[in-house]
N, C-alpha and C positions, 0 to 999 in steps of 0.2 A: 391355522393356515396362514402361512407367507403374502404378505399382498405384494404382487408384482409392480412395479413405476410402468408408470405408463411410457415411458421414453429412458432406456437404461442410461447411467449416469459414465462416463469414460472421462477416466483421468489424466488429465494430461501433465506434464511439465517443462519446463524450459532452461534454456541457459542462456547467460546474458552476455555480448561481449561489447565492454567498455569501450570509450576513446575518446580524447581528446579532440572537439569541435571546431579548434583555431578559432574561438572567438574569447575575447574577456575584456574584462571591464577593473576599471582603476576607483571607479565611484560610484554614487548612487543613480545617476542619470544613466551610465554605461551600464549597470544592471540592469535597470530599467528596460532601456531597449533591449537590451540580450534577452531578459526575460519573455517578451512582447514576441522576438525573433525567433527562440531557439524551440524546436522542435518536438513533439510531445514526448518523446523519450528521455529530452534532456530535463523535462519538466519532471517526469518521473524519478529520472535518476535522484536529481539534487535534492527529494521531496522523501525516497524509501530505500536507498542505498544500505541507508544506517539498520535498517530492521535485518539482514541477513548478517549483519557482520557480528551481532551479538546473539552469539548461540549458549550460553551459559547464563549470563545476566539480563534483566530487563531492561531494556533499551530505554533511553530517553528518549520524548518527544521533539529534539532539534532536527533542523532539516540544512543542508547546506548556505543556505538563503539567508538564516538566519544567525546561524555561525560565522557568516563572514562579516555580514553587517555590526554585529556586534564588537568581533575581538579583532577585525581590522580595520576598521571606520571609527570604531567606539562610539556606536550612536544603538547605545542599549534598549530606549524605549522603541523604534523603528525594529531588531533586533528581536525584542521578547514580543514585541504585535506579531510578528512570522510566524515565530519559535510557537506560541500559543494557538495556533490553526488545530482547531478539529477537524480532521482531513476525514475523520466518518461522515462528517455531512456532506461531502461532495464524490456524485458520482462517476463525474470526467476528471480528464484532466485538465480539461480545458474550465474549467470551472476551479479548480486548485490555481491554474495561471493568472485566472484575472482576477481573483480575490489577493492575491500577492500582488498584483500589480495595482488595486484602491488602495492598497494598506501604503504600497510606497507613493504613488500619486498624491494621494493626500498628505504624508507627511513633508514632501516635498514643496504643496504651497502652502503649508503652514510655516514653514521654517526653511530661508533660505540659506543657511549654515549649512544643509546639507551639501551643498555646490562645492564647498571650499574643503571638505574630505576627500582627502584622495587616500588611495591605499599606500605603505612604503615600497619599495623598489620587490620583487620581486613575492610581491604578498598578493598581487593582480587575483583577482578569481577567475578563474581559467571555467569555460562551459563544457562539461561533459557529455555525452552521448550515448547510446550502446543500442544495439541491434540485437532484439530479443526472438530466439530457435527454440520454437514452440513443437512439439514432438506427442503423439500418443502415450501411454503407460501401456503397458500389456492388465491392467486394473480396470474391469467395467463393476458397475452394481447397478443390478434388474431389481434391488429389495433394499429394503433397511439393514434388513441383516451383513448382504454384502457390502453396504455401503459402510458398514461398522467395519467391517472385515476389513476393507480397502484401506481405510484412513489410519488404521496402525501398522501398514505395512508400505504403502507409498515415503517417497523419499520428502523431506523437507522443501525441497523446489518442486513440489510438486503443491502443496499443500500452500506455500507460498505464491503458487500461479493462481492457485483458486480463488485464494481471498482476495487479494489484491489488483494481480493484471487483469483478470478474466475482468473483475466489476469495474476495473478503470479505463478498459479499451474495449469494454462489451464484445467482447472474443466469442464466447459463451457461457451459459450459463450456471451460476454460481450455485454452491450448498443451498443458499437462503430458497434459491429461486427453485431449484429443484424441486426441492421436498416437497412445497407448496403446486408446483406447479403438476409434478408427477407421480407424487408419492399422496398426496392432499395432506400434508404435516405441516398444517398452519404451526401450530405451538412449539412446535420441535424449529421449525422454520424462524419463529420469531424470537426462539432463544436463541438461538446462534447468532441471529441479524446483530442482535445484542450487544453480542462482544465485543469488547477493546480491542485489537487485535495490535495495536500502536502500541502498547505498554505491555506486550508477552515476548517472550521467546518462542521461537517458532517452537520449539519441543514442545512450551507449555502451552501455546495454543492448540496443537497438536492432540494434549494429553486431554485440554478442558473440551474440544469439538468431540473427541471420543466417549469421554466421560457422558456429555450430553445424548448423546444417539444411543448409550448402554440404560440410561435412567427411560429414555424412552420405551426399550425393549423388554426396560424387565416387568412395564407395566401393561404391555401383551404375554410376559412369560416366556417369550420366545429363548426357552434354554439357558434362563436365566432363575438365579435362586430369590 
C-alpha cells in the first residue's frame, strides 16, 4: 500500500528576467555599499546565475563578487575569501549579503591599499537585477511514487526553483522539508538535505535526487526489482 503525504507536493517553476540596476561600483568601498544597497534579487543574481549557465559541465563555485574583485582589483586573497562561501550554510539571502559584506569590512581595515584600487575604464562592475515569474507545473505528487515520477519529467527550472529559490526566499516548501514533514521521510529527507548542489549540473542533480527516491522505493518494493 502507497502511503499518501499528507499535503500533496505541487511543482512549481520560474523564469527569471535580468537587468541592469544602474548602479556600479569602480572599487572596493563602491562594492561595498552597492552590496549593503542592492536588492535581494540582485544578491541572488551575482551569488547563482552561474549554476544555470553550465548544463553539461560542473560548474565552479565563483560567484560574480568574487570574480571581479579578483581579476579586476587583483586583490586575490579578498577574492578567493568570497569565491570560498559555503552558500549550503546559509538559508537567506540576507545572510549570504552580510557574510560578504564582514569578509569585505574586515579586509578593508586591515589593509588600507584596498582604497587606492580602482577598476580600469570600462571594467566598473555594473549590479544586476531580475524579477523572478514564478508559475504552477501541471506536476502534483500525493506519494513518493509520484513524487519519483514528477522529478524525471519536470523541466530543469523547475528543479532549480526547488532547490535553491524556494529555500532562499521561503516561497515554499522544499524536497528536504516535504518528505519529512508530509511524507515522515526523515532518511530520504536527510539524504537529499545532503547534497552539493553547488558542484552538479542541474541534469546531474536531477539524475542523483531521482536516483535517491528510486533507492528509497525499492526498499518498500514498490514496483521495483
Amino acid at each position: 500500500m502507497v502511503l499518501n503525504a499528507k499535503e500533496p507536493f505541487r511543482f512549481y517553476s520560474r523564469q527569471n528576467l535580468t537587468f541592469l540596476s544602474g548602479k556600479k561600483a569602480t572599487d572596493i568601498l563602491e562594492l561595498l555599499d552597492g552590496i549593503k544597497e542592492a536588492p535581494d534579487m540582485s544578491i541572488y543574481h551575482h551569488t547563482h546565475h552561474y549554476l544555470e549557465q553550465h548544463e553539461f559541465l560542473s560548474p565552479e563555485p565563483p560567484n560574480d563578487f568574487a570574480y571581479w574583485v579578483t581579476n579586476v582589483l587583483h586583490d586575490k586573497l579578498v577574492g578567493e575569501e568570497i569565491a570560498s562561501l559555503d552558500l549550503r550554510q546559509y538559508s537567506t539571502i540576507s545572510e549570504i549579503r552580510q557574510r560578504i559584506i564582514e569578509i569585505i569590512e574586515f579586509s578593508i581595515n586591515q589593509n588600507t591599499e584596498h582604497f587606492s584600487r580602482k577598476s580600469p575604464p570600462g571594467e566598473e562592475f555594473h549590479f544586476m537585477s531580475a524579477r523572478s515569474f514564478v508559475f504552477p507545473t501541471k506536476y502534483i505528487a500525493n506519494n513518493l511514487i509520484e513524487f519519483y515520477d514528477c522529478l524525471k519529467k519536470v523541466t530543469i527550472n523547475s528543479v532549480f526553483y526547488h532547490v535553491f529559490e524556494a529555500r532562499l526566499f521561503r516561497k515554499i516548501p522544499g524536497f528536504c522539508e516535504w518528505l519529512l514533514s508530509s511524507l515522515d521521510e526523515k532518511e530520504l529527507s536527510e539524504e537529499i538535505c545532503k547534497l552539493d548542489p553547488y558542484t552538479q549540473t542541474m541534469e546531474n542533480l536531477r539524475k542523483m535526487l531521482v536516483g535517491l527516491v528510486e533507492t528509497r522505493l525499492k526498499v518498500y518494493n514498490y514496483g521495483f526489482a
